[in-house]
N, C-alpha and C positions, 0 to 999 in steps of 0.2 A: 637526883639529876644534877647535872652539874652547871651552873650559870655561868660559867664562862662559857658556854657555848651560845647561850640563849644569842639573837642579833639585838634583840633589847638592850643588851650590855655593852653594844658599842657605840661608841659615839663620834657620832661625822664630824670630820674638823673642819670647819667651816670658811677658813680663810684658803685650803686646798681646794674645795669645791667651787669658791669663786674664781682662782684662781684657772681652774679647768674650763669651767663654763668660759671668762675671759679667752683662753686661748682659743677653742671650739668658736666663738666667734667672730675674732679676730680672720682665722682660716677661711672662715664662711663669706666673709666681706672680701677677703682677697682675690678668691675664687669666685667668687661674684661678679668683680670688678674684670678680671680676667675673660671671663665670660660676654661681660655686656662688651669690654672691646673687642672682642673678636666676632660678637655680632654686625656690630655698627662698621668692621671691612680696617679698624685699624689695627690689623694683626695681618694683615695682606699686603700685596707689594703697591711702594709707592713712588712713582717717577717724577725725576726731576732734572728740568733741562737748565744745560749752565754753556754762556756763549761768551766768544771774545772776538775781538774785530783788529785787523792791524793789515797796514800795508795793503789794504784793497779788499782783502780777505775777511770773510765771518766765518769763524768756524762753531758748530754748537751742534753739539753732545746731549742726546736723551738715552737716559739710565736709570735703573731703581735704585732707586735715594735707600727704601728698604725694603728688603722684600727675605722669603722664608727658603726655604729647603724643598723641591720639589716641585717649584710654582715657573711658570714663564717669568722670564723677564727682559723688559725691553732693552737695548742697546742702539741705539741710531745716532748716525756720524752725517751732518752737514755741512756740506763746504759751498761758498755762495762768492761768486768774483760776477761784479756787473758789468766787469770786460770780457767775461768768459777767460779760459784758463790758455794758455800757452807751453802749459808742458804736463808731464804726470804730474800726478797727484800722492803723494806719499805721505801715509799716516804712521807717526812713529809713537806704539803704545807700549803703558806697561806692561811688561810679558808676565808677573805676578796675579793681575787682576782677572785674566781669564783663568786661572786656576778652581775658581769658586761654581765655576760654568760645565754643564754637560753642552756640547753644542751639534747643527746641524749644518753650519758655516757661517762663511761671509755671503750677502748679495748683493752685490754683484761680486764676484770671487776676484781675488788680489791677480794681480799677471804676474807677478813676483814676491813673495815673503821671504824675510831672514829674519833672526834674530841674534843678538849681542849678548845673550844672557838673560839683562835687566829690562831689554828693549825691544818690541817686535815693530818690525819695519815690515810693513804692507803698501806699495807700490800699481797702484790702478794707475791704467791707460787714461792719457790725457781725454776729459771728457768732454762730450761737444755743449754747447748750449751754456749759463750762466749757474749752474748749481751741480753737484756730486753728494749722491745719497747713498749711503751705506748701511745695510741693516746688518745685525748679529743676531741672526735664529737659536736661543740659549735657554736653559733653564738651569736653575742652581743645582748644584749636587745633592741628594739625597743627603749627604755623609759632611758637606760645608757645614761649619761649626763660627765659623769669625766669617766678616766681612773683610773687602777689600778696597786699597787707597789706588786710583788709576789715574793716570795722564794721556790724553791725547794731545800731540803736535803737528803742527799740519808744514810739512815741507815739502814745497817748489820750489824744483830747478835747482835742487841739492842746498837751500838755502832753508833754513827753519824762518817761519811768519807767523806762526801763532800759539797757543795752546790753553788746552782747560785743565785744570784737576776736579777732582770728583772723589765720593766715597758711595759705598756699596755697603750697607749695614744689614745683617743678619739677625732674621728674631728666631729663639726654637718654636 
């Protein structure tokens, strides 16, 4: 018989096998870690409101700070004047940042939209009472891969007053 074949005749190397078992672990920890956050909801979407005030005017912005591929996410536009408003209300956004959005619209729906390109201009009737709410009915796109950088600017009476920046981060 021939001894080369016997498995007695060969001999494990042993700085490969640890080094396997290392890797095998290593994996195991990762996907672990992976795991437990996506138990404990921080692999899900997360909002976050950012406000600024000028000229009479608060304007403030609630949005997913992060949020995933296929999950709701929030969008709400506050405008607050304690004299109540005097003319429309005119929200000029990045027109980039709804690209990451499948949607159902605006609520209450604009009486006027354009856009510039870079910039969509949404135009509500001047609102009565001391506050102007604006929801966006959204969910990210199946197919969204990056996140996105938006601004909202809040302009009365063809005069800009305010504005926020924001970012939109996408996990797979």
């Amino acid at each position: 018989m021939d001894e080369s074949l016997l498995t007695d005749a060969v001999r494990p190397d042993a700085k490969r096998a640890r080094r396997k078992l290392a890797f095998r672990r290593t994996v195991t920890v990762i996907l672990s870690i992976v795991v437990l956050l996506g138990a404990l909801g921080f692999l899900g979407v997360h909002s976050r409101t950012v406000r600024a005030t000028a000229n009479g005017y608060t304007l403030t912005v609630e949005y997913a700070q992060v949020a995933r591929a296929g999950l709701d996410a929030p969008w709400r536009v506050t405008v607050h004047n304690p004299n109540g408003f005097s003319d429309d209300v005119e929200l000029a956004v990045t027109a980039d940042y709804f690209e990451i959005f499948e949607t159902q619209g605006f609520v209450p729906e604009p009486s006027s939209e354009t856009a510039d390109g870079a910039t969509r201009y949404l135009t509500f009737d001047r609102p009565a009472g001391t506050d102007f709410r604006l929801s966006y009915d959204a969910y990210v796109q199946p197919s969204a891969q990056r996140g996105a950088d938006g601004r909202v600017q809040l302009v009365i009476g063809g005069k800009p007053q305010t504005h926020v920046d924001f970012r939109t981060w996408l996990l797979p």
